[in-house]
TIKOLZA-249153 format. One record per residue (C-alpha): z, x, y; residue in one letter. Coordinates in steps of 0.2 Angstrom, whole numbers. Layout:
<rs>
c3  c1  c2  aa
Z  X  Y  A $
...
</rs>
This chain:
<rs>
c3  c1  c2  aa
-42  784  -91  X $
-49  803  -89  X $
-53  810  -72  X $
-68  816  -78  X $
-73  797  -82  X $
-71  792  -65  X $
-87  797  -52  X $
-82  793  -32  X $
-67  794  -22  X $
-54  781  -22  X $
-49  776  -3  X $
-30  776  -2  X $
-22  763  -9  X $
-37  757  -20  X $
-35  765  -37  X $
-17  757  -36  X $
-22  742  -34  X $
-37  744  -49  X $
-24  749  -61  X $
-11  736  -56  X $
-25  723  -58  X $
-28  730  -77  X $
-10  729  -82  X $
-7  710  -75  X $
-25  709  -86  X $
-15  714  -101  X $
1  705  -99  X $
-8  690  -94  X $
1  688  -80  X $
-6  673  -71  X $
3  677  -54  X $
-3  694  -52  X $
-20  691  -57  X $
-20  678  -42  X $
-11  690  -30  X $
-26  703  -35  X $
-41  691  -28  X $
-43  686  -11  X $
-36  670  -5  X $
-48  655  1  X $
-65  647  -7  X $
-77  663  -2  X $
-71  672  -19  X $
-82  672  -34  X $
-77  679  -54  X $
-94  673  -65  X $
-97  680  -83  X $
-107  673  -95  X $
-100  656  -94  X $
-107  652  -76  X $
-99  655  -59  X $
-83  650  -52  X $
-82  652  -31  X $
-64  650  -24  X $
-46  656  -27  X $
-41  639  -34  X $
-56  638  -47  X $
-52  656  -52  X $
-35  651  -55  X $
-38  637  -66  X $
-47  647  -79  X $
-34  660  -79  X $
-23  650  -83  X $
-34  640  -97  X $
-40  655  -102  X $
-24  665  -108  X $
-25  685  -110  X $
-40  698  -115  X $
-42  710  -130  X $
-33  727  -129  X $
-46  739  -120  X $
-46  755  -110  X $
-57  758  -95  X $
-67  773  -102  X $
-80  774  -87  X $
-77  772  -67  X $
-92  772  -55  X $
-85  768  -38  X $
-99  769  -22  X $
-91  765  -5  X $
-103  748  5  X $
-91  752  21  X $
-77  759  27  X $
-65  742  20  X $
-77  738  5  X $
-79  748  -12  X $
-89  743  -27  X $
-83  745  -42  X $
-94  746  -59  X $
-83  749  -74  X $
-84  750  -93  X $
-70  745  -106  X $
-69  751  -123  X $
-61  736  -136  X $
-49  743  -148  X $
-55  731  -159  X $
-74  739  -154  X $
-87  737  -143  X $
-87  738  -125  X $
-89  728  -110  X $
-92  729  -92  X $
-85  723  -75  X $
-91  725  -57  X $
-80  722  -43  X $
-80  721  -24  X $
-66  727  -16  X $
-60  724  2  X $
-45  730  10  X $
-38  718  23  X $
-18  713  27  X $
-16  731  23  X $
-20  731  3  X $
-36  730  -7  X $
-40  714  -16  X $
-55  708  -26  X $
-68  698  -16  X $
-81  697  -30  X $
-82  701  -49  X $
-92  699  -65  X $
-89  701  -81  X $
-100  705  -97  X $
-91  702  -112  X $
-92  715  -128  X $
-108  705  -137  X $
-104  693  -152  X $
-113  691  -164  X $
-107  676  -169  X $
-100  664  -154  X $
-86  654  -167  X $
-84  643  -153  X $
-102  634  -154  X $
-107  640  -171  X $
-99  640  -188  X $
-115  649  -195  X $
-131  655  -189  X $
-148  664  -190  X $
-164  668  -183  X $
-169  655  -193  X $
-153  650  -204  X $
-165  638  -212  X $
-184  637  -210  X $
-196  619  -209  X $
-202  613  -224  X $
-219  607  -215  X $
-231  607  -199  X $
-227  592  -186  X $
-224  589  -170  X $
-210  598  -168  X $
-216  614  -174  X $
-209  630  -164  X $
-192  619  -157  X $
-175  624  -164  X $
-161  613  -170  X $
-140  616  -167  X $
-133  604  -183  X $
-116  597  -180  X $
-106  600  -194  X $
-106  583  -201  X $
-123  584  -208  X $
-127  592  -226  X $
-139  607  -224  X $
-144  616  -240  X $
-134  631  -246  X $
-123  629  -235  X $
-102  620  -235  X $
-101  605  -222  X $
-83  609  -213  X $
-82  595  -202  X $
-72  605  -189  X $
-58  609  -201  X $
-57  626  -209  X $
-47  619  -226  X $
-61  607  -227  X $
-75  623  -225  X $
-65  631  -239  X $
-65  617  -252  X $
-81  612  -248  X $
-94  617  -258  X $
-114  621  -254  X $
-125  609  -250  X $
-140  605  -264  X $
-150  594  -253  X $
-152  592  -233  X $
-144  578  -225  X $
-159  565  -224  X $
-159  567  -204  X $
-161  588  -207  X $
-174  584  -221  X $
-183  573  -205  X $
-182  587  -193  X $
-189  601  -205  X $
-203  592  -210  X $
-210  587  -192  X $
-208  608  -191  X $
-190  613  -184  X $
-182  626  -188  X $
-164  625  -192  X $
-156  641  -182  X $
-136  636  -185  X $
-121  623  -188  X $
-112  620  -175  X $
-95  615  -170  X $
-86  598  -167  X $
-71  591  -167  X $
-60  591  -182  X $
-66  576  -192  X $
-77  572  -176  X $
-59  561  -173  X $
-61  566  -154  X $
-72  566  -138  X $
-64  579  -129  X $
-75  595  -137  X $
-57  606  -143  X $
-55  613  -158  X $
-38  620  -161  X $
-44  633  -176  X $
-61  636  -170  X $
-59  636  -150  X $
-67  625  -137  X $
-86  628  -133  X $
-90  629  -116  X $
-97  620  -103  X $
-112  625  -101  X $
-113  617  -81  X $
-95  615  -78  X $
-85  632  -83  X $
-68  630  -85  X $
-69  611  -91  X $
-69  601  -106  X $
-88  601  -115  X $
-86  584  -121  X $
-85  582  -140  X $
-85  579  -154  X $
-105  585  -154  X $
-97  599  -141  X $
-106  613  -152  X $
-122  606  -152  X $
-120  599  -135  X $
-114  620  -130  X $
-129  628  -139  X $
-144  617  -130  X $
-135  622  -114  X $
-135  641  -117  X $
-152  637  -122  X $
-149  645  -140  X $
-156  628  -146  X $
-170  615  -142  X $
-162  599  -151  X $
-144  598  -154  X $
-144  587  -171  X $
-126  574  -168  X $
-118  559  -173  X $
-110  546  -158  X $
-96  535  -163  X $
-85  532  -149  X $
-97  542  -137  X $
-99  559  -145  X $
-116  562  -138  X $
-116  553  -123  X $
-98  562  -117  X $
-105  580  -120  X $
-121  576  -111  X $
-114  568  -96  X $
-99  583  -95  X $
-116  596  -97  X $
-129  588  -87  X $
-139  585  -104  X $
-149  572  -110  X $
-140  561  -124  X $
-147  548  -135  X $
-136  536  -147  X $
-148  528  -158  X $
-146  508  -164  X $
-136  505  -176  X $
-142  509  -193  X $
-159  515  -187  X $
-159  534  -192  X $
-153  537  -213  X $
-137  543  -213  X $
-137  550  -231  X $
-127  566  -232  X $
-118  564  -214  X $
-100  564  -218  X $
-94  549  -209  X $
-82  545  -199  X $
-81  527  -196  X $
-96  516  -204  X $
-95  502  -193  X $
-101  515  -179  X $
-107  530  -184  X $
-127  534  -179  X $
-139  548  -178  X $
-144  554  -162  X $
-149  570  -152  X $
-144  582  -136  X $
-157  591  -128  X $
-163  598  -112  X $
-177  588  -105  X $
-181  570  -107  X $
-199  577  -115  X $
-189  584  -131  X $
-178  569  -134  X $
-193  559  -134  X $
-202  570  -146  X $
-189  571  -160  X $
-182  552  -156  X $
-202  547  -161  X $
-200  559  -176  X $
-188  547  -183  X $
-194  528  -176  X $
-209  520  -174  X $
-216  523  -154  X $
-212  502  -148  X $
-229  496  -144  X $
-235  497  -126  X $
-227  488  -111  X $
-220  488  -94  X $
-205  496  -90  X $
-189  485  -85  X $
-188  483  -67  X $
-172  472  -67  X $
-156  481  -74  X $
-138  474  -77  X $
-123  480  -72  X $
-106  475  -81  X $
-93  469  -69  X $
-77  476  -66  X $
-83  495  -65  X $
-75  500  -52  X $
-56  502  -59  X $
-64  514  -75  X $
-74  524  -62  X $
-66  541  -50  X $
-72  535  -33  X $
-87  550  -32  X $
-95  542  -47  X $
-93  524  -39  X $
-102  532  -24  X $
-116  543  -33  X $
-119  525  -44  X $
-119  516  -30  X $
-132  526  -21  X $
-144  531  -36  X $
-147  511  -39  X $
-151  508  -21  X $
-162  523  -21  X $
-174  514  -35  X $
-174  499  -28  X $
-180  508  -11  X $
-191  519  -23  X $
-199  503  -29  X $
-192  508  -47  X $
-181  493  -48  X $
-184  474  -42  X $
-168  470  -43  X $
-149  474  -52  X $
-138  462  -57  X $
-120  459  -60  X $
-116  451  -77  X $
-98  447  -85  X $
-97  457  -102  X $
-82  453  -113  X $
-67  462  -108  X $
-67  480  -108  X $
-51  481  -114  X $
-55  470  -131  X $
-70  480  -135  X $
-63  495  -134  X $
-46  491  -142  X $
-58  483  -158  X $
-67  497  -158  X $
-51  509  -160  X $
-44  498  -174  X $
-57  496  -185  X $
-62  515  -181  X $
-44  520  -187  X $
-42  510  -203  X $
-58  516  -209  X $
-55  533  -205  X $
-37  533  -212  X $
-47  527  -227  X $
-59  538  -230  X $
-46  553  -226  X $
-31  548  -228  X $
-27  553  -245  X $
-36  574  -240  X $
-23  572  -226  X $
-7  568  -237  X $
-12  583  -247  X $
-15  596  -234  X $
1  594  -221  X $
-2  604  -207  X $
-21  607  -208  X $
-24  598  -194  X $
-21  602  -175  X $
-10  590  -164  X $
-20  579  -157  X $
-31  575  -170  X $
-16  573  -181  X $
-6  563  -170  X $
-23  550  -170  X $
-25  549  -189  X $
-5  547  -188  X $
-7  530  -177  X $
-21  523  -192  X $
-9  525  -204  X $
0  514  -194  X $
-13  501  -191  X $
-7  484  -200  X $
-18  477  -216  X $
-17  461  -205  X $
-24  470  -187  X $
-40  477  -197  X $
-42  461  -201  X $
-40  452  -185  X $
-51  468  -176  X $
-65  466  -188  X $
-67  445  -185  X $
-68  451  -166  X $
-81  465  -170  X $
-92  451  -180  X $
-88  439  -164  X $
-93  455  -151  X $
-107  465  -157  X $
-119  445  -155  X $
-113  443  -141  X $
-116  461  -131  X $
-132  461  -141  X $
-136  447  -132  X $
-132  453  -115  X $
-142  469  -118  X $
-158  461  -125  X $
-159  450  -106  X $
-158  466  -98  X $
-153  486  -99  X $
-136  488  -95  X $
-130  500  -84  X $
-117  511  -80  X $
-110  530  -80  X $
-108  539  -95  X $
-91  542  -91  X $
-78  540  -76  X $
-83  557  -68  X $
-84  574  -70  X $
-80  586  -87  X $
-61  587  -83  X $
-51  601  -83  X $
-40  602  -99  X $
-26  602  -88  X $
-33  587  -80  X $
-34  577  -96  X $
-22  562  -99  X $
-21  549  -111  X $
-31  537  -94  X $
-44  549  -97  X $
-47  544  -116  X $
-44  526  -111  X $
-56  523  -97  X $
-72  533  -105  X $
-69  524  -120  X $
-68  508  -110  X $
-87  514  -104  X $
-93  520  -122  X $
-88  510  -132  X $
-98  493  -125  X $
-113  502  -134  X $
-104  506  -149  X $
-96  488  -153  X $
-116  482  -149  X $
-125  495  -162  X $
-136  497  -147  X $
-144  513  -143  X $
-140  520  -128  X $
-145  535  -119  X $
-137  547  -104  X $
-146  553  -93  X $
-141  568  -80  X $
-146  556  -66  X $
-127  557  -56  X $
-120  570  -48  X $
-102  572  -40  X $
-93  586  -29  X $
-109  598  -37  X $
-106  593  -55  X $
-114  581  -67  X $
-111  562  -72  X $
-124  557  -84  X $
-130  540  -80  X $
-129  526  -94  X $
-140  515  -99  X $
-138  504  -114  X $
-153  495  -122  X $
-159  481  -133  X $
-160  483  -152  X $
-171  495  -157  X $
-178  501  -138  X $
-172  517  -141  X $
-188  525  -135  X $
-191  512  -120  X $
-173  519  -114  X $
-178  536  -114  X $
-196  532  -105  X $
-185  523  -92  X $
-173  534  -88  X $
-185  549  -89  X $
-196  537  -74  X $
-178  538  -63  X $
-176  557  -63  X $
-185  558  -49  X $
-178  548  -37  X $
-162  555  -43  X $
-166  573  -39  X $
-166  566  -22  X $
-152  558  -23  X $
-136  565  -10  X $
-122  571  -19  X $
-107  562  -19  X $
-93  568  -9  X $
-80  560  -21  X $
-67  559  -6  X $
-67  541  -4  X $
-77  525  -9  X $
-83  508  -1  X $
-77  490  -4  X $
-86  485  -22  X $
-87  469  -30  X $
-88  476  -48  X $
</rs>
C-alpha cells in the first residue's frame, strides 16, 4: 500500500496490527483472525449477510467461511474517536476486479490494538451463484393482467421456464439439459395472474436434501440467521424472498423443502395438498410426495398467489380447537418446547383458541421411515440410470443418499408402500377432526458444524406427518428461540390450504407478543 494512500496518523502500534490482520485475512488463518477482535459478546463484524455480535459468533463464520479473494488495500482513511480508539474506512482493490470496502473500530487495551467493530461491503455481483442460477430485471415477463400484477417470482430450479435449461442443482444436468419450449404449468399460472419471472434459483442437487448446500454452486444464505444453514432444497428461492430480490419464491416440498427454509428464515411457507397444483414440467423427485407451494414474506402474499391457483373455500369460522401430536417433546431442543409451550397458551388467553388437544398420531418413527423408503426407490428410479453414467457428478451427501436407494430391497418398497396406503387415511383422518400442530422443525437454522445426522432424523420426524397425509401444510414465523426463528406448523385437512393460511395469519399477533424463549431449560411435558 502507498503512503500517499493513507490520510491520518497511525497511533503506535496500530498500523502493525492492521497489516497483521490483512495477512491472517490472506492465509486464512482462523487463529489469528480471532486473536485480531476483541474477546467477549460486545464485538460485532456485519456485511451484507446480517449482523453477527460476539467473539464466538464471529468465530463460527470464519471458520465456515474459509478465505477471501487476493486484494490490496489501495486507500486508508484513519480518523482518531479518542485517545484508545481509531476508526478505520478502507478500500480493497480485487485482483480479479472490483473493489470493496471495510470500516473498523480500533481499541487499544491490554497493551495492543484489536478490532471492537467491523463492516464489510463486498465488491458487487452481478450474479449471486449462490441464490440464482440465472436472472433479470425481468428474466421473463407475464403473459397477462391479474392479481398478481407488479409481484416478482424466485423459480426453483425444478420447474420448466421458457428458453431456459432446468438444472435441478446439478451443473452436468444444466449442461445436458436443453431449453425449455413451454412454462412449467405452475410458471404458466403465475405469469398469467401478472408475475413477472426475475430468475431461477438454486436448490439442492436433485432437491434430495433439506439442508440448503449445494457443493457446486455454494450455500445461499440465511437471510435471518447468518452463518446457518437456509433450509433446502427450496434454499434459493427461500434466500432471494429474504433479501427481498423477490416477492414469491415459486418451490416444491417433498420431505419439507418449503416449510424447513421458511422456519430456518422466519418466512412464511405453504406446502399445498397433494395433487392440488399441476405439476406438469416440474422435474420430480419422488411422485408419491412431490407438491407445488410458495415462500413469501407476509401471510398477505402467500394468500394472493395460493388463491391464484385454488378456489377461495367458502366462508366460515376459523378453527378454535387445534391438535397437537403426542410425543413432541423428544424431537423438539428445549427453547422450541418452551416458545411452543408459551404461544398456545398465549391464544387460549387471547381468546384465539378454545382449546388444544393431545392426540395419538401413528408412530413418528413409521412415518418417516415409509416416507424415506418410498421416497428413495422412486428417486433411484427416476435417476438412477443418469447417476451410473455421470460418476462423480454429484457432491457427498447427496451421493451417499441416492447410494442407500440403490440399496433399498424390491421387497421393502413393497412393504413401505402398503404402509403408505395404510397411513396417508389414517392421518387424513386425524387432520380433518382438527389442525395439527407443531414446530416446523426441532429449533433454530443450525450451524453447518452443528448438523448431524439427529438433525435430519428429528425434522423429518416433524415434516414428514404432512407429507405421508398429502395434506397441505403451512409455516408460519410465529416461534422465536434465543432471537432466532422457528416457524410454527400447522397441518390442515384436505384441500384447506387457504383456511391454514387465514388461521395462522389471525395468530401472528399474539405471537409478536410472545416472550422469547430462553432455550436454557424446559418444564415437565406430557407430549
Amino acid at each position: 500500500m502507498k503512503e500517499s494512500a493513507i490520510r491520518g496518523i497511525w497511533p503506535a502500534g496500530l498500523r502493525e496490527a492492521f497489516d497483521g490482520y490483512e495477512a491472517a485475512l490472506a492465509a486464512d488463518d482462523g487463529d489469528a483472525l480471532a486473536d485480531a477482535f476483541e474477546s467477549g459478546s460486545d464485538v460485532i463484524r456485519a456485511d451484507g449477510s446480517g449482523i453477527l455480535v460476539g467473539a464466538e459468533q464471529i468465530a463460527r463464520f470464519r471458520s465456515a467461511r474459509g478465505g477471501i479473494a487476493t486484494r490490496t488495500i489501495s486507500h486508508v482513511e484513519l480518523r482518531r474517536l479518542s485517545d484508545d480508539t481509531v476508526l478505520i474506512v478502507s478500500e480493497s482493490a480485487f485482483d480479479g476486479g472490483g473493489r470493496g470496502y471495510q470500516t473498523q473500530i480500533w481499541r487499544y487495551d491490554d497493551d495492543r490494538w484489536r478490532i471492537a467493530a467491523a463492516h464489510v461491503t463486498p465488491r458487487p455481483k452481478a450474479l449471486d451463484t449462490r441464490v440464482w442460477r440465472s436472472v433479470g430485471d425481468p428474466l421473463v415477463r407475464p403473459t397477462g393482467e391479474g392479481p398478481l400484477a407488479g409481484l416478482t417470482v424466485a423459480v426453483k430450479d425444478l420447474f420448466a421456464v421458457t428458453g431456459f435449461p432446468t438444472g435441478c442443482g446439478v451443473p452436468a444436468v444444466a449442461a445436458e439439459a436443453p431449453a425449455a419450449l413451454t412454462d412449467a404449468a405452475a410458471v404458466e399460472t403465475l405469469r398469467a395472474a401478472g408475475a413477472s419471472i426475475v430468475g431461477i434459483a438454486a436448490t439442492d442437487e436433485f432437491a434430495y436434501s433439506i439442508a440448503g448446500t449445494n457443493p457446486h454452486y455454494g450455500t445461499p444464505p440465511n437471510t435471518a440467521a447468518p452463518g446457518r444453514l437456509p433450509g433446502g432444497s427450496s434454499s434459493g428461492p427461500a434466500s432471494a424472498v429474504g433479501l427481498g430480490q423477490a416477492d414469491i419464491g415459486l418451490a416444491t416440498d417433498t420431505a419439507g423443502s418449503i416449510r424447513v427454509p421458511a422456519s430456518y428464515q422466519g418466512l412464511w411457507g405453504l406446502r399445498t395438498t397433494f395433487g392440488a397444483v399441476d405439476r406438469g414440467g416440474l422435474v420430480p423427485l419422488a411422485p408419491a410426495f412431490d407438491v407445488v407451494g410458495w415462500i413469501t414474506r407476509t401471510p398477505q402474499i402467500l394468500r394472493l398467489v395460493t388463491a391464484a391457483y385454488l378456489p377461495d373455500p367458502t366462508a366460515r369460522p376459523l378453527p378454535r380447537v387445534v391438535a397437537v401430536p403426542d410425543g413432541l417433546s423428544r424431537l423438539l431442543e428445549p427453547g422450541t418446547l418452551i416458545a411452543f409451550d408459551a404461544l398456545l397458551e398465549s391464544l387460549r388467553t387471547d381468546g384465539l383458541l378454545d382449546d388444544v388437544r393431545t392426540v395419538e398420531i401413528p408412530d413418528p418413527d413409521l412415518i418417516r421411515e415409509t416416507f424415506r423408503v418410498v421416497q428413495g426407490g422412486q428417486a433411484w428410479e427416476r435417476y438412477g440410470e443418469w447417476i451410473a453414467e455421470h460418476p462423480g457428478a454429484l457432491g457427498a451427501d447427496v451421493a451417499e443418499r441416492f447410494a442407500a436407494a440403490q440399496d433399498l430391497s424390491v421387497a421393502a418398497i413393497e412393504v413401505a408402500g402398503n404402509d403408505l396406503d395404510r397411513l396417508r387415511p389414517l392421518l387424513r383422518d386425524l387432520a380433518a377432526g382438527a389442525p395439527l400442530v407443531l414446530p416446523s422443525c426441532p429449533g433454530p437454522a443450525p450451524r453447518p458444524a452443528d448438523v448431524g445426522p439427529q438433525t435430519r432424523t428429528s425434522t423429518l420426524a416433524l415434516t414428514t406427518i404432512a407429507s405421508v397425509g398429502g395434506l397441505p401444510a403451512i409455516s408460519a414465523p410465529l416461534l422465536e428461540v434465543d432471537g432466532l426463528p422457528v416457524g410454527l406448523g400447522v397441518i390442515g385437512a384436505v384441500d384447506d390450504d387457504l383456511t391454514l393460511i387465514d388461521l395462522a395469519a389471525s395468530w401472528a399477533p399474539t405471537a409478536a407478543k410472545a416472550v422469547t424463549a430462553p432455550g436454557a431449560a424446559h418444564p415437565q411435558s406430557d407430549r
